[in-house]
C-alpha positions as CSV (number, residue, x, y, z in Angstrom):
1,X,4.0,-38.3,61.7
2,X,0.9,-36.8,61.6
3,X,-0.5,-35.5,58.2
4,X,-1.1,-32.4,59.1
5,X,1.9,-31.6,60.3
6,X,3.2,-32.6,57.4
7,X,0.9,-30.5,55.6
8,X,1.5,-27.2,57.4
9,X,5.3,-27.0,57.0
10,X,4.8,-27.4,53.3
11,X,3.2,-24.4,53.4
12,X,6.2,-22.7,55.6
13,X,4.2,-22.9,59.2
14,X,8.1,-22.4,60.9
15,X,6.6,-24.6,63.9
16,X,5.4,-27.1,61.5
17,X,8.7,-27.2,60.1
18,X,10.9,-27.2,63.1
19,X,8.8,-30.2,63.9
20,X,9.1,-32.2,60.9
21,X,12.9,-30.8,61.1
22,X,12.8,-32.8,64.7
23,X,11.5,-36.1,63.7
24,X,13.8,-36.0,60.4
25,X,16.9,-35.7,62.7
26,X,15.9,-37.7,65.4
27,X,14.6,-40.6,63.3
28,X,11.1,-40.9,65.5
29,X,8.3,-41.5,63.0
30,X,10.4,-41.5,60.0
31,X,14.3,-42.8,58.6
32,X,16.2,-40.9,59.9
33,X,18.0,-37.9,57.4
34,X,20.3,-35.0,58.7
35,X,19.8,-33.4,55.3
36,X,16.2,-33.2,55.3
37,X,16.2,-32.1,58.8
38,X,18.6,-29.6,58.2
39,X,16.7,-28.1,55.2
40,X,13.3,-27.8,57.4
41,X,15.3,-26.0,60.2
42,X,16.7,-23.5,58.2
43,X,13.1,-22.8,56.5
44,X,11.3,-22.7,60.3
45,X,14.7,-21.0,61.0
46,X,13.5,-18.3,57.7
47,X,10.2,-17.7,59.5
48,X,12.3,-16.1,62.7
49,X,11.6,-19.5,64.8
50,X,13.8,-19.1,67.6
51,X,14.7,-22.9,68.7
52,X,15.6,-23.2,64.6
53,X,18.2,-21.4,64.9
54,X,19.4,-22.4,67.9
55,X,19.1,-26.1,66.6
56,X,21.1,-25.4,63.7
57,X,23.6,-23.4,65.7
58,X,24.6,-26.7,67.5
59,X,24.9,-28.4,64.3
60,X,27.6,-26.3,62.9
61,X,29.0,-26.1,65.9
62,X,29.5,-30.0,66.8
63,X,30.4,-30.9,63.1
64,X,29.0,-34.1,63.8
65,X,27.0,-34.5,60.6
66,X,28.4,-31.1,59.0
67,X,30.9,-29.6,58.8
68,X,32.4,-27.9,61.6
69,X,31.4,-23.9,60.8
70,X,32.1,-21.5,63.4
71,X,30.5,-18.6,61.1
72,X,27.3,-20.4,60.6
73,X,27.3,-21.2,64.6
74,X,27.4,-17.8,65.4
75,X,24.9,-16.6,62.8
76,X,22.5,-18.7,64.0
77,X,23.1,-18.2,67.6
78,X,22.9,-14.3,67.9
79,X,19.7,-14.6,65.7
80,X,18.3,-17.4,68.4
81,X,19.4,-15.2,70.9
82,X,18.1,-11.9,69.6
83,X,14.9,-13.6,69.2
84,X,14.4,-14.8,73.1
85,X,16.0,-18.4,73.2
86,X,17.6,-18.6,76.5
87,X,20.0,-21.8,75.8
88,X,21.3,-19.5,73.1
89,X,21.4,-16.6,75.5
90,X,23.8,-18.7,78.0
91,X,26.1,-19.8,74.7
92,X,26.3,-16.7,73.5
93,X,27.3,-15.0,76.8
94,X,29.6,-17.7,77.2
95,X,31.6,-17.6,74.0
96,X,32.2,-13.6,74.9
97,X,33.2,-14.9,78.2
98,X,35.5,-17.3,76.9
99,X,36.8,-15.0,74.1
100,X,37.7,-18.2,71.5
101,X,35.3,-18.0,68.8
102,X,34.6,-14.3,68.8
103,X,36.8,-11.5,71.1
104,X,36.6,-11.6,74.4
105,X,33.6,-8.8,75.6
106,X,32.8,-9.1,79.4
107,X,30.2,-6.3,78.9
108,X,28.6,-8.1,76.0
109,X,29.1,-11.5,78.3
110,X,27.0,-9.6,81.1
111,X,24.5,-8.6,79.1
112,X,23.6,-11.9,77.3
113,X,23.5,-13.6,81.0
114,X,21.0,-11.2,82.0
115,X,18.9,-11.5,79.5
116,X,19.0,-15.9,80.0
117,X,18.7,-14.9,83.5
118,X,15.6,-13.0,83.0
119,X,14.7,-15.9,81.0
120,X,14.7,-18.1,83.9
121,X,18.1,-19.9,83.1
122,X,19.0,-21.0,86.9
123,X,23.5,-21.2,85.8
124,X,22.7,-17.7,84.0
125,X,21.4,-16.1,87.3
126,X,24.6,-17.8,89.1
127,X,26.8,-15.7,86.5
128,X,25.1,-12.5,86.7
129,X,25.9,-12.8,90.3
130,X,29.2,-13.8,89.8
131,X,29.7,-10.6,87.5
132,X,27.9,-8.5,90.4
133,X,30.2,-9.6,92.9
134,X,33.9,-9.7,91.0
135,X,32.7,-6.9,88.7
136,X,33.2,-8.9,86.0
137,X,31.3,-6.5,82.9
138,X,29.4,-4.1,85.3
139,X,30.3,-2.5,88.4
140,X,30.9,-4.6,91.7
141,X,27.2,-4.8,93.3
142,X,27.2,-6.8,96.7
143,X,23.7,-6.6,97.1
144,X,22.8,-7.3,93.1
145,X,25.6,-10.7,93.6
146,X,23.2,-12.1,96.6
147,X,19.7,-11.4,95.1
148,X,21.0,-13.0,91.9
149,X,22.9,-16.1,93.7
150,X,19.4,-16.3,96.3
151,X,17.6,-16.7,92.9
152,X,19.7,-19.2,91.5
153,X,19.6,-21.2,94.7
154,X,15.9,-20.9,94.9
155,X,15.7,-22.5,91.0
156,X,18.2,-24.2,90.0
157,X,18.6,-28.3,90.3
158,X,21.3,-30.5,92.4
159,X,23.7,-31.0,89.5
160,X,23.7,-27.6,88.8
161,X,24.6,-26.8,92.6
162,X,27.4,-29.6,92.7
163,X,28.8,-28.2,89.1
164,X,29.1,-24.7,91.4
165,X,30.2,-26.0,94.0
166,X,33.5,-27.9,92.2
167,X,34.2,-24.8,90.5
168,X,34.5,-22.4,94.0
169,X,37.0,-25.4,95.5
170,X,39.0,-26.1,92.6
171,X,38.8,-22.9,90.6
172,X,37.1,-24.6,87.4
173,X,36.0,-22.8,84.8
174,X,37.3,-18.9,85.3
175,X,35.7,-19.4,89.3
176,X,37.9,-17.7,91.8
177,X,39.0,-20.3,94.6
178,X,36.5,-19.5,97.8
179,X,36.0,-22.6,99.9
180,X,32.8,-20.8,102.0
181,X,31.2,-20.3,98.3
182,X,31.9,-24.0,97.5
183,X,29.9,-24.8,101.0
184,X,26.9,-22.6,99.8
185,X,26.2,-24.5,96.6
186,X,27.0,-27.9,97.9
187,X,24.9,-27.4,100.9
188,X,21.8,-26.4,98.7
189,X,21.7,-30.1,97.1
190,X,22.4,-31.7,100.6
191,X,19.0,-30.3,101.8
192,X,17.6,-31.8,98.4
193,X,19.3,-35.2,99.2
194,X,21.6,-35.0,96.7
195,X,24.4,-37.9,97.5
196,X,27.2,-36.4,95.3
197,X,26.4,-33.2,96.9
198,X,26.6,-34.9,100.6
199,X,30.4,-36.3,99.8
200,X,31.9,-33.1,98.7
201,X,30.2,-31.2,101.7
202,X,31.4,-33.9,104.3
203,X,35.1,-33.7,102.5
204,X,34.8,-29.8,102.5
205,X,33.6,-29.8,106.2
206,X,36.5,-31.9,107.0
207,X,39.5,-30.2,105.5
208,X,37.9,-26.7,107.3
209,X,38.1,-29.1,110.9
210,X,42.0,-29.9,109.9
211,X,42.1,-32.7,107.3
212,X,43.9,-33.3,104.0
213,X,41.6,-31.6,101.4
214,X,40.9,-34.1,98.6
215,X,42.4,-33.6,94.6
216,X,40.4,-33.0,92.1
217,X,41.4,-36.4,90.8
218,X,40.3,-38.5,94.7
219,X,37.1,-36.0,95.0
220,X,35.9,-37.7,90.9
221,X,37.0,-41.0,92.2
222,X,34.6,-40.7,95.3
223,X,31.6,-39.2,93.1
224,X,32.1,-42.0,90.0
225,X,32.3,-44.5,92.7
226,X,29.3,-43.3,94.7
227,X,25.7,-45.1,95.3
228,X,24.1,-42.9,92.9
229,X,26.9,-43.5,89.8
230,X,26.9,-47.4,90.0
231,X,22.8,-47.0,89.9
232,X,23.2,-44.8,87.0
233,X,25.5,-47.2,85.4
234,X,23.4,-50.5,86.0
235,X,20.1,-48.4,84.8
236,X,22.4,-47.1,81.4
237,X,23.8,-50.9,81.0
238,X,20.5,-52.6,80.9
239,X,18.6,-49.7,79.2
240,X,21.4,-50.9,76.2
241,X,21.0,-54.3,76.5
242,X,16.9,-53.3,76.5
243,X,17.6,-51.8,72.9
244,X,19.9,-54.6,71.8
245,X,17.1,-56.8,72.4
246,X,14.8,-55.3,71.0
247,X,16.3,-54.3,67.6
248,X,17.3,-58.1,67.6
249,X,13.5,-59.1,68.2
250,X,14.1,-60.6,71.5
251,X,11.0,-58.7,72.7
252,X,11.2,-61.2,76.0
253,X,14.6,-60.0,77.1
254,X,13.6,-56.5,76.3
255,X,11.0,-56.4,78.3
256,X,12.9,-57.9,81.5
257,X,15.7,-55.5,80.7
258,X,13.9,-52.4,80.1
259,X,11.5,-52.9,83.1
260,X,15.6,-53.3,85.1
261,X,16.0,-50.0,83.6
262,X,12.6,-48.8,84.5
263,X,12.8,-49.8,88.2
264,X,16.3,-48.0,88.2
265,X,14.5,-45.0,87.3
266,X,14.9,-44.3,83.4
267,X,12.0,-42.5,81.9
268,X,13.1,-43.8,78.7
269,X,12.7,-47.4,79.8
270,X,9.5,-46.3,81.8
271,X,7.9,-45.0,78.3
272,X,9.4,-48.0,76.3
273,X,7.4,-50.5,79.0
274,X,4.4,-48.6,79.0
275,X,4.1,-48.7,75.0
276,X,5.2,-52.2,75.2
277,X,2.0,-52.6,77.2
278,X,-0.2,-50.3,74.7
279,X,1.0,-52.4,72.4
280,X,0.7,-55.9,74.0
281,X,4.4,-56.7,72.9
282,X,5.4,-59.3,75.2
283,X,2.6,-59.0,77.9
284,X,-1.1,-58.9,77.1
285,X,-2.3,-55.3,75.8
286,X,-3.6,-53.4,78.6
287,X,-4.4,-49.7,77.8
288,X,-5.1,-48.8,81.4
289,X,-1.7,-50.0,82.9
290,X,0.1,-48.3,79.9
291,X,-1.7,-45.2,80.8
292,X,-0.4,-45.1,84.2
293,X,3.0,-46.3,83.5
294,X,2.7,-43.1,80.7
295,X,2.0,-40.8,83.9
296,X,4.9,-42.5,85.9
297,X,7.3,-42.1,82.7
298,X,6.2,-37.9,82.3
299,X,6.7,-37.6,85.9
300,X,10.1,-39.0,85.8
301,X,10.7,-36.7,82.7
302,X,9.8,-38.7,79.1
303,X,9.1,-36.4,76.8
304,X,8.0,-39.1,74.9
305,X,5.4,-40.2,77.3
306,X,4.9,-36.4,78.1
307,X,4.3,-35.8,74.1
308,X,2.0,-38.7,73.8
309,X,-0.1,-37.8,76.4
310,X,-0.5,-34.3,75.6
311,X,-1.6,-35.9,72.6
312,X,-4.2,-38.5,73.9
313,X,-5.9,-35.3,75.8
314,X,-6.0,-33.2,72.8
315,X,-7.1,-35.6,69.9
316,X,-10.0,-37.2,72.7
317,X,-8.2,-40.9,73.0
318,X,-8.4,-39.9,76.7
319,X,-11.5,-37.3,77.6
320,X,-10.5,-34.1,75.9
321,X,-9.0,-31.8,78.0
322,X,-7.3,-28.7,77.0
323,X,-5.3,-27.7,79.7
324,X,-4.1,-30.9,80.7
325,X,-2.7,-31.1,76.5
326,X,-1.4,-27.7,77.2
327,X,0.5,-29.1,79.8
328,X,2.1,-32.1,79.0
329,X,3.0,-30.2,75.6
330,X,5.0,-27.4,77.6
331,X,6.5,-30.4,79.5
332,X,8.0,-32.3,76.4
333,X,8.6,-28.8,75.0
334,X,11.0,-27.8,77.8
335,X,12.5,-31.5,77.8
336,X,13.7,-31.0,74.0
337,X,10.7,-33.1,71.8
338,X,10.2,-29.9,69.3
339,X,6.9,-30.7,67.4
340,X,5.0,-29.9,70.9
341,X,5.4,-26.1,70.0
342,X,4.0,-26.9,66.8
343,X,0.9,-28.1,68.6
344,X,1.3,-25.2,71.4
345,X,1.1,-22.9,68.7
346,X,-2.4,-23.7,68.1
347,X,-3.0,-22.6,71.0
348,X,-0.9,-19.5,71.8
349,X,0.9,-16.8,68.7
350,X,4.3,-17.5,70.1
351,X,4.8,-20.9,71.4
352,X,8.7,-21.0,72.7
353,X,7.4,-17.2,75.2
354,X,4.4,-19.2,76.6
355,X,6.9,-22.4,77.2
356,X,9.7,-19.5,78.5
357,X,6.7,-17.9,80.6
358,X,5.5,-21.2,82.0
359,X,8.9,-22.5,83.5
360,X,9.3,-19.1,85.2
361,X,6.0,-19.2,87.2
């Protein structure tokens, strides 16, 4: 961890803490101690840093390494969502929905998925929409339901589409049954080549020409056993043996394993090769070959390697550049690696609203 980071959130920068508060709980750069990290989040969380609270919110509300406290989980969930956060915006909105942990508030609901939908939050467009269109917390808007779903289909991602598209057939999650919805979403990952997408529009297709619909239980059977999931599955397996390896000092059988894991498309086995390369663990050192596998590993979305550039173009180990760091730090930013805002927010007052402003372009 760099010094000065270190420095600053001693004296209470909140970014500066959230991002000592990441590497404490994720264990990069340092031991790893939940304490500790828990401490700095609630002081960034003291100077009004959104993603604080939101961090801490998942925290009491996991009770993984606290207890499980459904008070503190909302506190700091209204106060990250009061303060712009947009996952907390979607979680909030949905715990009104689902009326569990607090009453049940459709209007209150409605209003938080707005305001993540304004945020740019693709499933948060898809529920205002939904609201529009059922009246669900508002009045019954046709025209407001389309612009919002046309929105969502325009930004949200192929899982997101397929998650949709299993709720309209099979009625998951508080979605109405409608089989023509179900077509919509499937058919807007099918044009991005989605495969688990592909299946359940095929399936759907057919049972509208006069087949036997699929179960819930046959259509999960067909997506786990798809193309896509047994990549996925080889990619994971030797991404863990990678690690086993590697922790074990095996650094030869790492490096064959993780570049497996690499070829099946893991940016965390990309980023892991490239350093290995930096390095010169197991291959000769090579800066220029880790700097391109580094550019293949923040493509595929690292944001390790994303961080790490960021941080070669700001500090001058590549030529100094200032937009390219800006850009790589709003990539691992978005992608979850915290202490980027603290390095954004050298840049800009409020870090998290240029990051929020950036994915919305």
């Amino acid at each position: 961890m760099k010094d000065h980071l270190q420095r600053d959130a001693n004296a209470g920068d909140p970014y500066a803490c959230l991002g000592v508060a990441y590497y404490c709980f994720t264990g990069k750069d340092r031991e790893q101690d939940i304490g500790a990290a828990i401490g700095w989040y609630e002081r960034a969380a003291a100077g009004k840093c959104p993603r604080a609270h939101w961090e801490l919110a998942k925290i009491y509300r996991d009770g993984e390494y606290v207890e499980r406290d459904l008070d503190h989980y909302m506190e700091h969930l209204t106060a990250a969502a009061e303060l712009g956060n947009s996952e907390a915006q979607m979680a909030l909105a949905d715990e009104y929905r689902a009326g569990e942990v607090v009453g049940r508030d459709d209007a209150l609901a409605f209003s938080w998925y707005r305001a993540a939908a304004e945020n740019g939050e693709s499933r948060a467009k898809f529920m205002v929409g939904y609201s529009y269109a059922h009246g669900i917390g508002t009045e019954v808007s046709d025209g407001e339901a389309e612009m919002w779903f046309a929105s969502a289909g325009m930004t949200g991602d192929a899982e997101l589409f397929l998650q949709l598209g299993l709720c309209f057939e099979y009625g998951l999650q508080g979605i109405e049954v409608n089989p023509i919805e179900a077509g919509r979403w499937y058919k807007y990952g099918v044009d991005m080549g989605h495969e688990k997408c592909t299946i359940c529009w095929s399936s759907l297709l057919g049972e509208m020409h006069g087949s036997t619909g699929d179960t819930y239980e046959v259509r999960m059977y067909k997506l786990n056993s798809s193309n896509t999931q047994k990549e996925a599955s080889l990619r994971d397996s030797a991404l863990g043996i990678a690690d086993e390896c590697f922790d074990a000092g095996d650094e030869d059988n790492a490096f064959e394993y993780y570049q497996r894991a690499a070829d099946l498309g893991s940016p965390i086995a990309m980023f892991n090769v490239a350093m290995m390369h930096h390095w010169g663990i197991h291959v000769k050192r090579n800066d220029m070959r880790a700097y391109e596998l580094l550019v293949r590993a923040a493509s595929a979305g690292s944001e390790d390697a994303q961080f790490y550039l960021a941080r070669m173009y700001d500090d001058g180990k590549l030529p100094k550049d200032e937009n390219e760091a800006i850009r790589y730090y709003v990539k691992a930013a978005v992608n979850g690696f915290l202490p980027a805002l603290y390095y954004l927010s050298k840049y800009f007052d409020h870090p998290e609203v240029y990051v929020r402003r950036s994915r919305t372009r």
